[in-house]
C-alpha positions as CSV (number, residue, x, y, z in Angstrom):
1,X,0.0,0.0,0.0
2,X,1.2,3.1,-1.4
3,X,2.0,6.0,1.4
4,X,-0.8,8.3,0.2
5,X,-3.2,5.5,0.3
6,X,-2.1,5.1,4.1
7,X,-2.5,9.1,5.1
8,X,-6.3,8.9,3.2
9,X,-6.9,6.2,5.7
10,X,-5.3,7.8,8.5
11,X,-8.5,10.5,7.9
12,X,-11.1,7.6,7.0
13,X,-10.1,5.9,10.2
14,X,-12.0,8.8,12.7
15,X,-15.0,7.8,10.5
16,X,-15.1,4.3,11.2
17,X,-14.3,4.6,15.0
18,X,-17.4,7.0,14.9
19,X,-19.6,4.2,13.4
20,X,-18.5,2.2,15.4
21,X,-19.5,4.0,18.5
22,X,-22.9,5.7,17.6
23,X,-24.3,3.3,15.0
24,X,-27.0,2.1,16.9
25,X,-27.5,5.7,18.8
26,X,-28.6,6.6,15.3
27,X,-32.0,5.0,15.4
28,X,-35.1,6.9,15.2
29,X,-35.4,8.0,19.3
30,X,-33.5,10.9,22.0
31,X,-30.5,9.2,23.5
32,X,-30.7,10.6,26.9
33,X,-29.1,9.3,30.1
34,X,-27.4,10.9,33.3
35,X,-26.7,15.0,32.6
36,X,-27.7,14.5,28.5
37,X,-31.0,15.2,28.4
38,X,-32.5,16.5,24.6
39,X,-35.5,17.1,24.5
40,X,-38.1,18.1,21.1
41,X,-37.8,22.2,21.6
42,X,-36.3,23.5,24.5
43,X,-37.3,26.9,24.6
44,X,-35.1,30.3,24.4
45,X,-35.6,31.6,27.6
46,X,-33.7,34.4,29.7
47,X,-32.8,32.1,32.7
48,X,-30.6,29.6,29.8
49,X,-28.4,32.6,30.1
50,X,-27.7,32.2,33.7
51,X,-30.0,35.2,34.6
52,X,-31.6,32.7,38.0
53,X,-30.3,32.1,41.1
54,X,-29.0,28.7,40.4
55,X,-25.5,28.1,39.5
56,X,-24.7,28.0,35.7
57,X,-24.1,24.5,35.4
58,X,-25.1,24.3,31.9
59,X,-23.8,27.8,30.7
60,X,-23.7,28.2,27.9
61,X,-24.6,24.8,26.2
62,X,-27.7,25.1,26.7
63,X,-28.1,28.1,24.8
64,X,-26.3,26.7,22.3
65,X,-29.0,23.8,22.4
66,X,-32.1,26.3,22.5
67,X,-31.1,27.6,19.4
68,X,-30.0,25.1,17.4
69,X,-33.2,22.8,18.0
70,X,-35.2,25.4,16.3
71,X,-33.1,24.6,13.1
72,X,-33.0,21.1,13.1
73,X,-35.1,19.9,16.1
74,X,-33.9,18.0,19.1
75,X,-33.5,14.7,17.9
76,X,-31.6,15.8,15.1
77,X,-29.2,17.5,17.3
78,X,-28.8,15.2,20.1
79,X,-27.6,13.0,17.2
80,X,-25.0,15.4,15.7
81,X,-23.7,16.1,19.1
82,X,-23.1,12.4,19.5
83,X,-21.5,11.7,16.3
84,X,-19.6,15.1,16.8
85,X,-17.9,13.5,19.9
86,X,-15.5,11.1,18.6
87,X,-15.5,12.2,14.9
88,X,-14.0,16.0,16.2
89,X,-11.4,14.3,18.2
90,X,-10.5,12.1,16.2
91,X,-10.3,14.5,13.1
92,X,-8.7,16.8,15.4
93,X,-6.3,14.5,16.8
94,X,-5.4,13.7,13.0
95,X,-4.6,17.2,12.3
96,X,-2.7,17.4,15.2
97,X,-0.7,14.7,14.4
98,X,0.4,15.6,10.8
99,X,1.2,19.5,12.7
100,X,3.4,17.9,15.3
101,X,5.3,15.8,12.4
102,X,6.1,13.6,15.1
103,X,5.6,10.2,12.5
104,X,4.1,8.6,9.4
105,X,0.5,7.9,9.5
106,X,-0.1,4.6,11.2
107,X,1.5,5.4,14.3
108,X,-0.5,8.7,14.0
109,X,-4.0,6.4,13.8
110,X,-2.8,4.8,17.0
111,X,-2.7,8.0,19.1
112,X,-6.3,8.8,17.3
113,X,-7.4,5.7,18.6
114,X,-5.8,6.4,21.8
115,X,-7.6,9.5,22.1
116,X,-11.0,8.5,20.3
117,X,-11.6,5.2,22.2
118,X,-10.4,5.3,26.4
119,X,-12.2,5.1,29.5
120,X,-12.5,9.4,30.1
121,X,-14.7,8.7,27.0
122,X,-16.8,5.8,27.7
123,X,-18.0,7.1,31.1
124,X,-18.0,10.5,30.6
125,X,-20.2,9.6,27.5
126,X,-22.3,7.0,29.4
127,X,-22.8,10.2,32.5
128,X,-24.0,12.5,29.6
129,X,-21.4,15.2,29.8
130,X,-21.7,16.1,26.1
131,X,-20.7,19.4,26.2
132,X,-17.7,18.4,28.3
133,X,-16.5,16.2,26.1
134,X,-17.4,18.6,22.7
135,X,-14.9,20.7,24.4
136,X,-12.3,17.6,24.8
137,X,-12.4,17.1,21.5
138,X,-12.0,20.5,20.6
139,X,-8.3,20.6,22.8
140,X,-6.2,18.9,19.6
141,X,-8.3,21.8,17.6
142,X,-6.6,23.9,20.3
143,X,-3.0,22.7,20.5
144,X,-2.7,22.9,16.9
145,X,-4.1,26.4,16.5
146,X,-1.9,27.7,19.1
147,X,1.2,26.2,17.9
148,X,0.2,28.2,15.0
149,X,-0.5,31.2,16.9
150,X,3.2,30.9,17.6
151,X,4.5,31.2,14.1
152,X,2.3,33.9,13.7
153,X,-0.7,32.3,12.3
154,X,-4.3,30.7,12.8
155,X,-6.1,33.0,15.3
156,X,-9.3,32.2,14.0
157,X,-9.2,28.8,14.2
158,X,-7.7,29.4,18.3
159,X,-10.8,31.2,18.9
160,X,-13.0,28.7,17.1
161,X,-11.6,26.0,19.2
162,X,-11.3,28.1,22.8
163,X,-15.5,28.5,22.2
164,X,-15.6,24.5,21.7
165,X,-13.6,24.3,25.3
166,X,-15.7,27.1,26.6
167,X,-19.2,24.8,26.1
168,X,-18.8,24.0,30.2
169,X,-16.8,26.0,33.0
170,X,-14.5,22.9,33.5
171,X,-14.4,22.9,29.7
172,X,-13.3,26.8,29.5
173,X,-10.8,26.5,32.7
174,X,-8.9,23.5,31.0
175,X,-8.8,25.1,27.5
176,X,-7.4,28.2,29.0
177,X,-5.0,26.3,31.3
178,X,-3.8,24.6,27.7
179,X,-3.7,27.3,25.7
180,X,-2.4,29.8,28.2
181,X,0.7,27.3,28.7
182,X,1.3,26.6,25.0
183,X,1.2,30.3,24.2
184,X,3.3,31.2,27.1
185,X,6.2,28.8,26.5
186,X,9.6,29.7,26.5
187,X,10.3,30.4,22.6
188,X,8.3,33.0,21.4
189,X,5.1,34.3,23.6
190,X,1.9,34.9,22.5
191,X,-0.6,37.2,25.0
192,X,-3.9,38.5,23.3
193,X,-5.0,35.6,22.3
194,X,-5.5,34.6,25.7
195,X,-7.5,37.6,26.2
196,X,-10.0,36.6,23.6
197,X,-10.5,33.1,25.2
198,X,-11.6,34.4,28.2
199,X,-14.3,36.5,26.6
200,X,-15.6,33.4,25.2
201,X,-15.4,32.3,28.8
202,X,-17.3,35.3,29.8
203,X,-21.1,33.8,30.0
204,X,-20.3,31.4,32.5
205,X,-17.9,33.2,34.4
206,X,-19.9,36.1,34.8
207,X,-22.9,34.7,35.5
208,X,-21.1,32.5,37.8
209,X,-19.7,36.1,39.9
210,X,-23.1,37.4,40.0
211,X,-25.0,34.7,40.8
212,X,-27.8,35.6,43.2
213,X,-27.3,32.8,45.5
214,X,-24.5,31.0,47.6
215,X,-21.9,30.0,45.1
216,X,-20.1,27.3,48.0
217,X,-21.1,23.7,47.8
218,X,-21.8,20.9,50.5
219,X,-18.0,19.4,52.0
220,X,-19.7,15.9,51.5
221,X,-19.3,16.3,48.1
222,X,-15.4,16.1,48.0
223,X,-15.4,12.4,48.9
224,X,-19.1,11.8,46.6
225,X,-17.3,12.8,43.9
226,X,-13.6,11.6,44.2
227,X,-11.8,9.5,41.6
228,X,-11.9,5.9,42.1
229,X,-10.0,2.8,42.4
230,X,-11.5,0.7,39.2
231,X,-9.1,-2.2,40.0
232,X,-6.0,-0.5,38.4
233,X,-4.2,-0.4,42.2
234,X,-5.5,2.2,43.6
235,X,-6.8,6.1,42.3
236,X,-3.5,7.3,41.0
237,X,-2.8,4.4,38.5
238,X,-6.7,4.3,37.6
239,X,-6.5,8.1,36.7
240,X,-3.3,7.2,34.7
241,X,-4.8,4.7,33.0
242,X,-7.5,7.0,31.7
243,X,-10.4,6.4,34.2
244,X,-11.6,6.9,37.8
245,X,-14.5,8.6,37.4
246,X,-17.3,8.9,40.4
247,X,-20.3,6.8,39.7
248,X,-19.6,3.2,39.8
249,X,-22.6,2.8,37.5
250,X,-21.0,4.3,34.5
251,X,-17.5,2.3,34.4
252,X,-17.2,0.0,31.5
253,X,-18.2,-3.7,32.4
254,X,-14.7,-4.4,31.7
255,X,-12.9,-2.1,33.2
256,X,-10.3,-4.2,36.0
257,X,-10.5,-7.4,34.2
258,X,-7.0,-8.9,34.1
259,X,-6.5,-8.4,29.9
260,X,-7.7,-4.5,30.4
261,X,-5.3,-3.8,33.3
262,X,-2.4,-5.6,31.2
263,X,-3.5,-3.7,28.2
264,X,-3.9,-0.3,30.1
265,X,-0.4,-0.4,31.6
266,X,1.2,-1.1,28.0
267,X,-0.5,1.5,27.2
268,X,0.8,3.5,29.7
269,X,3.9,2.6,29.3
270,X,4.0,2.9,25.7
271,X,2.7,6.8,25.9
272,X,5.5,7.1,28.8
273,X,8.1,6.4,26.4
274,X,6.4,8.5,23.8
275,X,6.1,11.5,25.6
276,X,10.0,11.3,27.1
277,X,10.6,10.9,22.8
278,X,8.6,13.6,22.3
279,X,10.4,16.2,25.0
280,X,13.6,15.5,23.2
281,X,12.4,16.4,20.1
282,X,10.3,19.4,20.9
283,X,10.8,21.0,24.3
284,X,7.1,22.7,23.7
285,X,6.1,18.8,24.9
286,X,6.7,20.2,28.3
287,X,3.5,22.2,27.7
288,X,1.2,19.7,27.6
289,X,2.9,18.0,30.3
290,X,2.6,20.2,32.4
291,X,-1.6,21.0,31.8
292,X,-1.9,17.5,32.2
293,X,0.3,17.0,35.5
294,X,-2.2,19.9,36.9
295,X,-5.6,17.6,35.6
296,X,-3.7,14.9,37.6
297,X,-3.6,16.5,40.6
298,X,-7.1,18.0,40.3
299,X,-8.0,14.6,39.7
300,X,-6.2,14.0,42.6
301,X,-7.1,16.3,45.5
302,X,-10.0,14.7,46.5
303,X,-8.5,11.8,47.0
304,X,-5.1,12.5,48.9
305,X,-6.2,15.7,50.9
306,X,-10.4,15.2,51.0
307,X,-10.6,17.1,54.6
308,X,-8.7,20.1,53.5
309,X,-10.1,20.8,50.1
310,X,-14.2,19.7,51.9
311,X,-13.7,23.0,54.1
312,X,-12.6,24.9,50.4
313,X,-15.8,23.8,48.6
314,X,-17.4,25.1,51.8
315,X,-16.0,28.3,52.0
316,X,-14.4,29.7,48.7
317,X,-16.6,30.2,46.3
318,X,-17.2,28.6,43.0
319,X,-14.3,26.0,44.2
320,X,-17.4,23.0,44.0
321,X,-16.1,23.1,40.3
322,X,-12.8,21.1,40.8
323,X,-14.8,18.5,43.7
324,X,-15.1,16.2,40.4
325,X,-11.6,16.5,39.1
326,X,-11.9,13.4,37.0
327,X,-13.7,15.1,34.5
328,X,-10.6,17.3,33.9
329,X,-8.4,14.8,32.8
330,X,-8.7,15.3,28.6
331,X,-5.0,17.2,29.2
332,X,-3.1,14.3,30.2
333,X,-5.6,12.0,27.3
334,X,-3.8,14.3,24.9
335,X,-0.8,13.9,26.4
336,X,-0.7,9.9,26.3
337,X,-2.2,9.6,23.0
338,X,0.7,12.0,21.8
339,X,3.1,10.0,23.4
340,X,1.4,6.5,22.5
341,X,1.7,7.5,18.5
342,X,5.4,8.6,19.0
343,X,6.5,5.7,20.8
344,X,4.8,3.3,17.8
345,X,6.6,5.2,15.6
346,X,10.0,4.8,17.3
347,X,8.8,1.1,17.4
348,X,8.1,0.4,13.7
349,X,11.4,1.8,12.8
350,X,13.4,-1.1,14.8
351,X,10.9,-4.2,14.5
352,X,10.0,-5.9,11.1
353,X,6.8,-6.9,9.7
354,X,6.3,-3.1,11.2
355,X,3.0,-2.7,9.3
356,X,1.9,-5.7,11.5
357,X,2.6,-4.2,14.9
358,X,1.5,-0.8,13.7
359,X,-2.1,-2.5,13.0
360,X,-2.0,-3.9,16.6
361,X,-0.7,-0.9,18.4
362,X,-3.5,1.0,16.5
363,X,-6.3,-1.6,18.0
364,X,-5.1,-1.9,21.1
365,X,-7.2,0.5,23.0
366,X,-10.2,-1.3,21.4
367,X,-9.2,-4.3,22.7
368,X,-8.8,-2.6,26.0
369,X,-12.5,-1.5,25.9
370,X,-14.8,-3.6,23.9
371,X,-17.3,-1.8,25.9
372,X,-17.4,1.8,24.3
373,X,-18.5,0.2,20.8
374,X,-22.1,1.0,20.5
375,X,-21.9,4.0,22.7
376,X,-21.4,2.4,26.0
377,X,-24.3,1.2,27.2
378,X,-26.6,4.2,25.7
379,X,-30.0,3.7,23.9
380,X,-32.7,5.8,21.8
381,X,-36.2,5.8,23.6
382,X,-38.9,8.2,23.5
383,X,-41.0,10.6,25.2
384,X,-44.2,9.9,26.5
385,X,-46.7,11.3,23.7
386,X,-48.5,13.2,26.5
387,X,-46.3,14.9,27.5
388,X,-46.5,17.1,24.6
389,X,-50.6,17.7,25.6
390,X,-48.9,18.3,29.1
391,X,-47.2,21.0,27.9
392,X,-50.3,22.6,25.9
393,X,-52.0,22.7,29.2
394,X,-49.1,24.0,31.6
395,X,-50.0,28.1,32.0
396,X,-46.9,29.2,34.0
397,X,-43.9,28.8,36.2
398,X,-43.4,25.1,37.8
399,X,-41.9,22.7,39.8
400,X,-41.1,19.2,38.8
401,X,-43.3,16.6,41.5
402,X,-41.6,14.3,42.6
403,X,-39.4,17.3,43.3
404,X,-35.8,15.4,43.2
405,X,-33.1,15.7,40.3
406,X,-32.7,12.6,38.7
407,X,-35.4,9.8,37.2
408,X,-35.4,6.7,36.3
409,X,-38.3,6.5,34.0
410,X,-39.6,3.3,32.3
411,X,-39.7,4.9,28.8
412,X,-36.2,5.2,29.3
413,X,-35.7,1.4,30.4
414,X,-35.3,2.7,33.6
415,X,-31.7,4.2,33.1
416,X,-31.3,7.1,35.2
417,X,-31.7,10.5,33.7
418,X,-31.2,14.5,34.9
419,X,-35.3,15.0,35.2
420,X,-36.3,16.0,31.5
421,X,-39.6,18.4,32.6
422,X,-37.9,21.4,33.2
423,X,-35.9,21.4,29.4
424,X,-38.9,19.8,27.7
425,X,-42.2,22.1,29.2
426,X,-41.8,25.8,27.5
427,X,-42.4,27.3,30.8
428,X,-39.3,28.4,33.5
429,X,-39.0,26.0,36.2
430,X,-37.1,25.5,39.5
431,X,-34.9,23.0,39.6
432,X,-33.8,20.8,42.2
433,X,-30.4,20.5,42.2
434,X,-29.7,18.1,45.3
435,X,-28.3,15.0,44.7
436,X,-28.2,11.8,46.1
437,X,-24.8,9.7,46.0
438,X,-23.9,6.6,47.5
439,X,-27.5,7.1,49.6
440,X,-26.4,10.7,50.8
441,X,-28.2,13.2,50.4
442,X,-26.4,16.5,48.9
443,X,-26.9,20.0,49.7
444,X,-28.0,22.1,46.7
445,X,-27.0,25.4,45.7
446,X,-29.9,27.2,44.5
447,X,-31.6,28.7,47.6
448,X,-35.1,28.8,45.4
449,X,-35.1,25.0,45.1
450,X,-33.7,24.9,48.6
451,X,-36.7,26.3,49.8
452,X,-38.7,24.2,47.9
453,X,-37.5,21.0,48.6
454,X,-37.2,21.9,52.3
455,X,-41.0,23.1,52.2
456,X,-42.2,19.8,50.4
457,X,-40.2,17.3,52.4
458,X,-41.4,19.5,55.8
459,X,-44.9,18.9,54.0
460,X,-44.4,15.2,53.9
461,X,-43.4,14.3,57.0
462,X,-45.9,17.0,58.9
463,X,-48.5,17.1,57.2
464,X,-47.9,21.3,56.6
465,X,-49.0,23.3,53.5
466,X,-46.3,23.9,51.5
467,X,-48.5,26.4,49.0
468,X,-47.5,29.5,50.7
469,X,-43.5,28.9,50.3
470,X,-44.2,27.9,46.7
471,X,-46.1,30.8,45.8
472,X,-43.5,32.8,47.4
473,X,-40.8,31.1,45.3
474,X,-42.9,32.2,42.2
475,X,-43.9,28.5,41.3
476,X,-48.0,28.4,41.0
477,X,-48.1,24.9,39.1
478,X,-46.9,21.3,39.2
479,X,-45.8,18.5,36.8
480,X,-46.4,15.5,38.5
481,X,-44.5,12.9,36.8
482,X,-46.3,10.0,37.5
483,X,-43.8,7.3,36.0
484,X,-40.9,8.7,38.8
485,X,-43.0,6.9,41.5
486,X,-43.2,8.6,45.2
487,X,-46.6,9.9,46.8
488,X,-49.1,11.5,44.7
489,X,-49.1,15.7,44.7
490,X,-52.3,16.0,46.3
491,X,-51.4,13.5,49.5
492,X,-48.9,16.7,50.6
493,X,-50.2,19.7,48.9
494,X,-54.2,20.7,49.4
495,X,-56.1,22.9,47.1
496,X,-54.4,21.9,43.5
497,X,-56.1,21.9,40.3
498,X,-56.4,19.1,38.1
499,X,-55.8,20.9,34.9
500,X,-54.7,17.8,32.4
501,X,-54.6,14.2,33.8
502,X,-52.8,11.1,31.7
503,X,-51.3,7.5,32.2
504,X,-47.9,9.2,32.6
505,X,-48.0,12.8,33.9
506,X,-50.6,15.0,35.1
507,X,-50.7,18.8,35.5
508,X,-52.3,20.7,38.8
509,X,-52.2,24.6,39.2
510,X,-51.9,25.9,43.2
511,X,-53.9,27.6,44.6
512,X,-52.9,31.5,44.9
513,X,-51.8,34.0,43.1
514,X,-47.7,33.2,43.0
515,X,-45.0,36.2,43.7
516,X,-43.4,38.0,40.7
517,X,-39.9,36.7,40.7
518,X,-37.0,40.0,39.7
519,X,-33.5,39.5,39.3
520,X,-31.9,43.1,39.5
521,X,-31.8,44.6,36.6
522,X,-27.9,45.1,37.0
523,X,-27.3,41.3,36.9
524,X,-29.0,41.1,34.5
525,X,-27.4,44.0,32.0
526,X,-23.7,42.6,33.4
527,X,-24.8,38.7,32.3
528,X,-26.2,40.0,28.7
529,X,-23.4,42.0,28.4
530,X,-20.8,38.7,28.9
531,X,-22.8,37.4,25.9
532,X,-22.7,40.3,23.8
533,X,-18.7,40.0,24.4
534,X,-18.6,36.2,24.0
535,X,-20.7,36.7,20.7
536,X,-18.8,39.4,19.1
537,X,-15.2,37.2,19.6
538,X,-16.7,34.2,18.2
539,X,-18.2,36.4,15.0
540,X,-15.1,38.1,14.5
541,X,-13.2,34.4,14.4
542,X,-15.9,33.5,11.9
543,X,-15.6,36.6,9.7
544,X,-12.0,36.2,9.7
545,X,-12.0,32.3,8.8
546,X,-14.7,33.8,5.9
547,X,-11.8,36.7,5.1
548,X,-9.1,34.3,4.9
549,X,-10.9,31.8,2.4
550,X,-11.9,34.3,0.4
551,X,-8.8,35.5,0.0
552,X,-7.2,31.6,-0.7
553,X,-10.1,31.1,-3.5
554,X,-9.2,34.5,-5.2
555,X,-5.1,33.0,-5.2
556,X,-6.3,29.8,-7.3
């Protein structure tokens, strides 16, 4: 096989691993499960843009989301993003590659593999974190641009890719933390483009300063959320090898098997070797190392020092966002899979029948997790058909009954999912946003859904009317989602109306007249205004990726 035929391939391959991971996520259905949740419409409304006093959790994907669906509709886009996932990363990974020149094309499919198929993928994909890992796959987008930046070129595709990081706070922090060490390398220094990342930052980060409520989050969380031992030796090698990620539920079947532990630590190895290869080469490998020793020890913290870093997330705000520092490992992925490709490459040039071990090296993290093909243990179900008559019927704000954060419906085959109602119904919602890990119960965030759960659980076990705080809170109806189990509405809350009644949800309005609900009209202006900033960076990238084609069609 001729060497041209081998670099077509090299882009084919991303394809194929793609298939192989969505195929079946492609049927007719919304793949929804954990925090991806897609519903038919969800609506543009002010409090998407973190105008509310809950945190911005999904700031500002779900924009993003709200707009798009009216394009293409939500089960379009919910299967985009997921074919997205692993065809960006490994089409960026590609491009990467051929950048670094680091090797010929095969050992380059090995660190796409690598980076395409792991265990940060499988159960980040099978928790739902979408946006998250949109903005992992945008990082070899981002190392590329900004090695570019550094010759003096390809600011519009660095901005391009900072707004792919920037879908999720953890997202923006470790694009910035990349590109702000890439750019800043000893060599020659690049500075404004760091500027315009964090404009793209901006929604999130501002809303995030304003935000109306306590920003600190419950010390129990720390240890909820730490990485974990998956049979690799403890946290440390399990987070080396790629995985350690909370919830026990959402770990490959596989994962601690003897083959997959032997497999892992060749792996490991193997990238090791790479990346020490790599260094020697290119001291700008020092970089990377560097962003992904810091994920490492995020992913870390919570592990070796839980007690100090509970009474941070307890006391400094907005530091909950690093209590699940697993989710921040997609540096030191990028890192391995570098170093994985180089090391193959070093191989093939001392070993014969080298196209032989290049074809293994290249399937070796498939063989280390059979379990990611066909998405990891994702499915396509539907929505009840009445809830789309529920919605018709639903005349104002609401709370979700039974008021908790997470379902397990049967139309889902009772995998768990965030609670749909509040994307799906057009109407604004408060949100419950305590969780339940391991049995414990943790504290929210929002001090409108604190209220509210603390008035309906007070209501449960006392018998009191909880109508009053609920008015108060703004909320004057209820969608009582019948399929999520738990005590009927009406057994702890007197005086609803029946408005729309069916086998799977039912609608009641309270009675009373509920409070207007007003954010200050500064916070709000200040939050807007992070958009309007966010949004002109990203259209000035656009016009200048426009400007600069124009400009190559006009040469030919």
């Amino acid at each position: 096989m001729s060497e041209r035929a081998v670099r077509v391939l090299a882009w084919l391959w991303p394809v194929l691993l793609t298939l192989l991971i969505t195929a079946p996520l492609l049927a007719p259905g919304y793949v929804v499960g954990y925090d991806m949740v897609f519903v038919p419409d969800l609506t543009v409304r002010l409090d998407l843009f973190g105008v509310t006093t809950a945190m911005p959790r999904a700031v500002p994907s779900d924009v993003l989301v709200a707009v798009l669906d009216e394009v293409v509709g939500g089960q379009v886009l919910n299967k985009v993003v997921l074919v997205a996932i692993p065809l960006l990363s490994g089409l960026g990974m590609t491009a990467l590659w051929r950048e670094l020149r680091l090797g010929t094309a095969l050992p380059g499919a090995a660190a796409v593999t690598l980076f395409v198929w792991n265990p940060f993928v499988a159960e980040r994909l099978r928790l739902g974190a979408w946006a998250l890992l949109l903005g992992y796959a945008a990082l070899p987008w981002l190392v590329r641009s900004a090695l570019r930046l550094r010759k003096g070129t390809g600011w519009p595709g660095f901005i391009l890719a900072s707004a792919g990081c920037a879908l999720t706070a953890s997202g923006g922090i470790v694009g910035l933390l990349v590109a702000g060490l890439i750019l800043l390398w000893p060599g020659r220094r690049v500075v404004w483009p760091l500027g315009a990342a964090v404009l793209l930052n901006a929604p999130w980060l501002v809303a995030g300063l304003v935000h109306g409520g306590g920003a600190t989050s419950d010390p129990a969380s720390v240890t909820a959320f730490a990485a974990r031992n998956e049979g690799y030796g403890g946290a440390l090698p399990t987070l080396l090898t790629l995985g350690g990620v909370w919830n026990a539920d959402v770990v490959p079947g596989n994962r601690g098997d003897l083959l997959p532990v032997i497999f892992a630590f060749i792996m490991l190895l193997v990238s090791v070797t790479g990346v020490v290869l790599w260094w020697r080469q290119d001291r700008i490998a020092g970089a990377l190392a560097v962003a992904a020793g810091v994920a490492l020890l995020v992913g870390m913290v919570g592990v070796v020092a839980p007690g100090g870093f509970a009474e941070v997330v307890a006391n400094v705000p907005g530091a909950g966002l690093f209590r699940d520092g697993q989710r921040y490992l997609g540096p030191l992925v990028l890192l391995e899979s570098i170093g994985f490709g180089v090391a193959v490459h070093a191989l093939l040039q001392r070993v014969p029948l080298h196209r032989v071990v290049g074809v293994t090296a290249v399937l070796l993290p498939i063989a280390a997790l059979p379990a990611l093909a066909g998405g990891a243990g994702l499915k396509a179900s539907h929505y009840p058909a009445e809830w789309a008559r529920a919605q018709q019927a639903l005349g104002g704000p609401f709370i979700p009954w039974p008021f908790e954060s997470y379902r397990a419906p049967v139309w889902n085959d009772r995998r768990p999912v965030l609670d749909p109602m509040p994307r799906y119904f057009d109407q604004p919602a408060v949100v419950p946003d305590e969780l339940i890990v391991s049995g414990h119960r943790l504290a929210g965030e929002d001090p409108r859904a604190t209220a509210v759960a603390t008035a309906v659980r007070t209501a449960m076990r006392t018998g009191t009317d909880p109508t009053p705080v609920l008015l108060q809170q703004g909320v004057g109806w209820l969608v009582y989602d019948r399929d999520a189990g738990g005590p009927p509405p009406r057994d702890s809350i007197p005086g609803l109306t029946e408005v729309y009644s069916a086998m799977t949800v039912s609608v009641y309005q309270l009675a009373g007249t509920p409070a207007p609900q007003h954010d200050p009209p500064w916070r709000t202006a200040v939050v807007l205004f992070a958009w309007v900033l966010a949004g002109a960076t990203l259209a000035a990238a656009l016009a200048g990726l426009a400007t600069r084609r124009s400009m190559v069609w006009r040469s030919r």
